[in-house]
N, C-alpha and C positions, 0 to 999 in steps of 0.2 A: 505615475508619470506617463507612462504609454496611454493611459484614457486620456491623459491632458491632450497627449502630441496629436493622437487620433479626433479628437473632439476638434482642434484647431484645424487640420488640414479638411475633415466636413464641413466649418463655416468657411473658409477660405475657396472649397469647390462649390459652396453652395453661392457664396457671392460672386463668384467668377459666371455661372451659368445664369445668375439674375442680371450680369452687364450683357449680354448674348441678346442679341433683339430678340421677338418674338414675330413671326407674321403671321401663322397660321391661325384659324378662327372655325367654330362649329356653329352652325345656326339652326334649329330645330329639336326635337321632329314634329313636324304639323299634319295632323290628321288624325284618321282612328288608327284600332289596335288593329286589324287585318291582315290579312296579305303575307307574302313569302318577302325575305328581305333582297333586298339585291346593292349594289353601290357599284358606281365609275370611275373609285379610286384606281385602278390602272389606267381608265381611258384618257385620263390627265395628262399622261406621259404621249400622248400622239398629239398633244398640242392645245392651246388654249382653245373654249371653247368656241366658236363659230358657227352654230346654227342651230334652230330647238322646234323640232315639231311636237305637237300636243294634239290629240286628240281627244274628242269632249263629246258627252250628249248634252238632252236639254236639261240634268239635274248636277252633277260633276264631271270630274276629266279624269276620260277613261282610259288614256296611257301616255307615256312620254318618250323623247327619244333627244339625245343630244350630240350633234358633231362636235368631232376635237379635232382641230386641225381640220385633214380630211377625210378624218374616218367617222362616220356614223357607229356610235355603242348600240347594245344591243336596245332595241325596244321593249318596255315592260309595261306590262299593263294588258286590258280588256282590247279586244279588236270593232267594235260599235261605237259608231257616232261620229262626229264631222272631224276631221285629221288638219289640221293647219300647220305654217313650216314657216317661218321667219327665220333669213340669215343676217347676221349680224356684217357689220361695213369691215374692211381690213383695220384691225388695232383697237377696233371697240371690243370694250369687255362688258359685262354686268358687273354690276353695282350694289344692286340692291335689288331684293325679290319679295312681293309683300304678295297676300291673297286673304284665300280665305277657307276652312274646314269645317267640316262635322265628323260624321263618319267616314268619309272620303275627301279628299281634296277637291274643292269645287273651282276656286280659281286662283291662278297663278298672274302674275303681272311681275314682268321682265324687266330693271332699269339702268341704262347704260350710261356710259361714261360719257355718250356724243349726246347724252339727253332726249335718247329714245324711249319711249314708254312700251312693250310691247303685253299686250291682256290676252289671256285666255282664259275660257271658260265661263262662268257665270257671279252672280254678286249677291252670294248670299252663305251665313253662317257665321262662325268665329274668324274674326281678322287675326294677321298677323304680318309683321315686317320685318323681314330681316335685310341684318347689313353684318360687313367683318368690322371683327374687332378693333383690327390695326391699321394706320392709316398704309395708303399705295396699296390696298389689295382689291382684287377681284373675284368673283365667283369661279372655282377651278373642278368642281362637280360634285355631283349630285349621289344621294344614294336615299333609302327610304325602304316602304314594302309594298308590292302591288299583289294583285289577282285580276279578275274581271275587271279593278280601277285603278288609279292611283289611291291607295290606301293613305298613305303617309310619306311625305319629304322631307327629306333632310337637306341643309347646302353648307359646301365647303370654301374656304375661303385662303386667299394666299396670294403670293404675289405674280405678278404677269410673270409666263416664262421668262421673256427675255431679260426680265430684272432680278431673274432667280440665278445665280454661279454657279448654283450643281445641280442645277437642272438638265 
């Protein structure tokens, strides 16, 4: 009798948490095996994201950096090669992030909700696209492994702050 009771109140909490929307989403990891890990699951909390410099040579992109809000997280990756900085308009998010890999990330290409396209790096190797699972979300950051490169990225996905309650 008590396994019955027990067994019921498990489908009844298991159904209960399947009515619970879902927003959040993983997308990756794209790249090689290298590098130290790192991720800007706390830098999420100082604000959605707002501005992305990359730095890149003439073969992949050798590090990354992302404002949240208005704090710059830390930089990770290699110090060589050309550093570019695109900020994002007030209330644009990204979208979708597709590029492209081998052993390092070669290029990144940035797409936002105002219909900006924004490319770094170069065009060549294994593609890939990502986007979130859920509809109304946005990219809310980033994590992977670098060294001298961007090794490998990962992107997180969820909804805009402001749409978020316990955010």
């Amino acid at each position: 009798m008590l396994a019955i009771i027990l067994l019921a109140l498990l489908c009844a909490s298991a159904s209960g948490n399947a009515i619970q929307s879902r927003s959040s989403s993983y997308s990756g990891e794209y790249g090689g095996k290298g590098g130290k890990r790192f991720s800007h699951s706390g830098n999420q909390l100082d604000g959605p994201i707002t501005a992305i410099r990359v730095r890149s040579n003439s073969l992949y992109i050798t590090g990354i950096q992302v404002r949240y809000g208005t704090v710059w997280s830390e930089y990770v990756g290699g110090k060589l090669g050309d550093l570019e900085e695109i900020f994002l308009h007030p209330g644009e998010s990204v979208i979708q992030v597709s590029g492209k890999y081998k052993y390092y990330v070669k290029q990144l290409i940035f797409v936002t909700d105002k219909g900006r396209y924004l490319p770094f790096g170069k065009d060549s190797g294994t593609s890939f696209n990502a986007v979130p699972l859920h509809p109304n979300t946005v990219l809310r950051f980033i994590s992977g492994r670098s060294g001298a490169a961007l090794d490998a990225i990962s992107l997180h996905w969820d909804v805009y702050p402001s749409q978020c309650s316990t955010c």
